[in-house]
N, C-alpha and C positions, 0 to 999 in steps of 0.2 A: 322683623316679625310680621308675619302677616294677619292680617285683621279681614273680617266680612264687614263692608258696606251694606248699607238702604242705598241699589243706587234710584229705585222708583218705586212705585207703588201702582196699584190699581183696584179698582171694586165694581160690582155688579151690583143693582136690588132690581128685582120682580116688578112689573110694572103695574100688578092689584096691589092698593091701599087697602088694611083693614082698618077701618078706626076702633076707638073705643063703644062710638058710638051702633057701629056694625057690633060691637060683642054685646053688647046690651040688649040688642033685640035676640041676641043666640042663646045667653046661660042670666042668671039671677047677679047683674054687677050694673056699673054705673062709668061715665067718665068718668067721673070727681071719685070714687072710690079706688078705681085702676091708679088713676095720676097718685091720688094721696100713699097707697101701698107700694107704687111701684117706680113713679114717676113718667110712665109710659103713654103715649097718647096713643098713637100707630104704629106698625108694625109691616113690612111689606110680605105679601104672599106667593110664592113660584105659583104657575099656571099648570093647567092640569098638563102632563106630561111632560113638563119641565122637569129635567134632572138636575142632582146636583153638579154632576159632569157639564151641565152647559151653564152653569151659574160660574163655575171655575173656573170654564175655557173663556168668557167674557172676559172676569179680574182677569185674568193672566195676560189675554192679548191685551186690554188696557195698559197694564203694568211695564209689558215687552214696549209695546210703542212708546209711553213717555220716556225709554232708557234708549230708544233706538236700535231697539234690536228684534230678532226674529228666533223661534224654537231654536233653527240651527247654531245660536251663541250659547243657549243651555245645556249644563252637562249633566242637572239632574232636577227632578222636576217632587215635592216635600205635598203633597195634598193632607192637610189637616182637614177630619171629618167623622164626625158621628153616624150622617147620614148615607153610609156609599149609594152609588146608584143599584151595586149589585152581592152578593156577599165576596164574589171574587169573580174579576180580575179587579184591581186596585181600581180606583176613581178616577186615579191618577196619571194609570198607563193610557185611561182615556182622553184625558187632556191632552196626554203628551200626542197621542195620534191626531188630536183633531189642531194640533199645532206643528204638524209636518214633522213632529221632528224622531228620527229614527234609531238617532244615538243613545249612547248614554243613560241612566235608568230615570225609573218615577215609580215611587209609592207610596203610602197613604200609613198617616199615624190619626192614633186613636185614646183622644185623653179629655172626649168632651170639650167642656168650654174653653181648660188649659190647651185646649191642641193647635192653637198657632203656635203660643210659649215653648212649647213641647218641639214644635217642626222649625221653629225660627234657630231654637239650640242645636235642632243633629242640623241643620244646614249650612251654622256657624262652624260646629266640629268639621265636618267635610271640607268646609275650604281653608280654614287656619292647619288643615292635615296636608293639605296640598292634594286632595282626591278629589275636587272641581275646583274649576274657576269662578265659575257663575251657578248657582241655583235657584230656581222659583219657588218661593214657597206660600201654598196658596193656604187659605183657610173657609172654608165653604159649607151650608150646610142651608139642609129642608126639614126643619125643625117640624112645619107644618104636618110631614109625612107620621109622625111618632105624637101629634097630640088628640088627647079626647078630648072632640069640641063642644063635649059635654061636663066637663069639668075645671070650673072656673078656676080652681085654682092655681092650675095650669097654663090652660088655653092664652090667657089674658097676657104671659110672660113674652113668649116665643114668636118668633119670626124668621124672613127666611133671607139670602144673601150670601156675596162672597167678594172677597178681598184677598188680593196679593202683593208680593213684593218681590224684588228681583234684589237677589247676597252677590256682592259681586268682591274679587280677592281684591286688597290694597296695601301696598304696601305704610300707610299715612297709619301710624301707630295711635293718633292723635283720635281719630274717627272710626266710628265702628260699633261691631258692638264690645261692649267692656269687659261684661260681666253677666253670668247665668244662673238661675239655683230654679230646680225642681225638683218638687216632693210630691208623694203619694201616700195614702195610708187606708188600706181597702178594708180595713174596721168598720170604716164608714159606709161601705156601697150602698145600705139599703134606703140611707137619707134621703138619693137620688140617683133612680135607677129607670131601666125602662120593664115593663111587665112581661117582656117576651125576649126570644134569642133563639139564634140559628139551631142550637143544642140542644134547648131548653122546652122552648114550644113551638118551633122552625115558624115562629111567627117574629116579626119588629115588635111587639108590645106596643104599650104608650108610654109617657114620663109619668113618674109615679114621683113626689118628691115631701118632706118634711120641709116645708119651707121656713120653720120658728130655729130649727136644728140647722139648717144648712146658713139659715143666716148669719145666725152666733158663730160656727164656725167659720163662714168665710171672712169674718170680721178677724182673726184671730191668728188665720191662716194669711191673708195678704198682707196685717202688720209684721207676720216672722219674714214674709217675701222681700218686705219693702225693706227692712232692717240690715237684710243679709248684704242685697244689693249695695246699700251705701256702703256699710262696713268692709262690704268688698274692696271697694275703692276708695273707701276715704273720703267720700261722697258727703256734705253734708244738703239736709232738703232745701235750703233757699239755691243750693245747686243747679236746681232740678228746676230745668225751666217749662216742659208741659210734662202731665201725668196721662198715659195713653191706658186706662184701666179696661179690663173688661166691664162689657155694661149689663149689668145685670138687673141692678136695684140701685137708685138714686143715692140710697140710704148709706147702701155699702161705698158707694163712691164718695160721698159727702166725710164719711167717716174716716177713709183714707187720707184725703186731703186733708181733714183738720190733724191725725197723727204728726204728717208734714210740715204743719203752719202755713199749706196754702192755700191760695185764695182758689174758687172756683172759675176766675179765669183763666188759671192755671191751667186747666182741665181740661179736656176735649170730652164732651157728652153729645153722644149720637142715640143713646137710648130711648129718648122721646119720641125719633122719630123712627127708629130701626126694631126695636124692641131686642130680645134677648137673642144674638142669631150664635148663640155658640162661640165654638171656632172662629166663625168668622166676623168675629164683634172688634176684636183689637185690629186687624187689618185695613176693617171699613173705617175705623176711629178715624186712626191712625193717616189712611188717605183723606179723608175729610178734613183732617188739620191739615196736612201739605197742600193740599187743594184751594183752601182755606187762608194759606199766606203765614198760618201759626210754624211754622217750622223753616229755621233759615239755619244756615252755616255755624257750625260750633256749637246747636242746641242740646242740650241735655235731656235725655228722651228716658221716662221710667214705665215698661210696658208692665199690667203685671194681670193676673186670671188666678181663677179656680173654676172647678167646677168636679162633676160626679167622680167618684171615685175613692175618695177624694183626692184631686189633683191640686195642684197650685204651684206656683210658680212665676218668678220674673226676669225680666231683661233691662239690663242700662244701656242705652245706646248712644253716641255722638253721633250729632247730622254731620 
């Protein structure tokens, strides 16, 4: 049987810091109010003309290089993104070009903050099919592009960044990823949406969100994710040796972990300093604990997200 490896990882942030203390002199908030709500200190910002395209092509060529490899090993190339640089050609075909490589395809999924979860699964499906070897699947996004920096209750969330990882076939049944479950239920969209669309008002809008609704829900929605995955396999959570969560809210992570019985240093949290980048929140986690030294041979990896739509969804991985 063949399985998808993690064989590497990679991520990019924007070299502007925003702190909390920068949002305080912008909208009616506080450090100590942000931290307490959200857990968030700062947040990195893309620069003015920065694409999300070159936030991706950064993770990726990181990613390629710690695996030792180049575009030309890639047979297909997954961009997870809210933000495209354009409404069409993909985000993704742009990567693939500014990584030489000519083969093979690349395009872009769209599930919000679930869309690595989302592109880490059809990436797995494609190589356990035997229709690649290798795929890059990146997750990226310019969150900053979509917020009013006039509405605290937003602005304060979001950040900008991208993260990658390179699926590669193996035949070691032992490692890999395990096990998948994604849901969606678009009852919800209006909890968290953006106020514009190519169709709608051929503007991007900004994030419009129910933050009291969207949190009870994703509280509810990640316990059905995380349940499924063990059950999947038989898994039980002292199994689980780090929780690679989307970072969204302190709160929602804190909550996860205790359903678990684990400890928060179990956990990988990049939230305090990354703030909410989307898509590309489990990726950056995720290389920050390999980076990090938290991730060795044989670990049990529970990646898990939600986000608008409603999306949500997880992944079990062995390193």
């Amino acid at each position: 049987m063949t399985r998808a490896i993690i064989r590497s990882t990679g991520s990019y942030l924007p070299e502007k810091i925003l702190t909390n203390h920068d949002l305080a002199k912008m909208v009616d908030t506080s450090h100590e109010k942000i931290v307490q709500l959200t857990g968030i200190h700062q947040r990195h910002i893309a620069a003015d003309g920065q694409l999300t395209s070159d936030m991706a092509t950064r993770a990726a060529r990181m990613a390629l290089e710690n695996a030792n490899l180049t575009g030309a090993d890639i047979d297909a190339i997954i961009v997870a993104t809210t933000t495209p640089d354009d409404t069409f050609p993909a985000t993704a075909v742009k990567v693939q070009a500014a990584l030489g490589m000519t083969h093979g395809f690349a395009f872009d999924v769209q599930a919000v903050c679930s869309g690595f979860i989302y592109a880490l699964t059809t990436g797995n499906n494609l190589i356990v099919t035997g229709q690649c070897k290798r795929v890059l699947v990146i997750g990226a996004e310019k969150m900053s592009s979509i917020l009013d920096w006039t509405d605290r209750s937003t602005c304060i969330l979001f950040g900008d960044g991208a993260g990658a990882v390179v699926l590669e076939a193996s035949a070691d049944e032992k490692s890999g990823i395990l096990t998948m479950h994604l849901h969606s239920d678009g009852r919800y969209r209006d909890m968290l949406y953006t106020s514009g669309g190519v169709a709608s008002t051929k503007t991007a809008g900004f994030i419009q969100m129910q933050g009291r609704e969207v949190f009870k829900h994703a509280v509810e929605c990640l316990a059905q994710a995380v349940d499924e995955a063990l059950e999947a396999t038989g898994t039980k959570p002292e199994d689980i040796s780090l929780l690679v969560p989307h970072q969204a809210n302190v709160r929602i992570i804190e909550g996860t972990a205790k359903k678990l019985g684990m400890s928060m240093d179990k956990v990988i949290l990049t939230l305090d300093k990354h703030g909410n980048t989307s898509a590309a929140s489990i990726p950056l986690a995720l290389h920050e604990a390999v980076k990090g030294g938290r991730v060795k041979r044989g670990d049990l990896l529970l990646l898990e997200a939600m986000g608008g739509g409603f999306t949500w969804g997880s992944v079990l991985v062995r390193w």
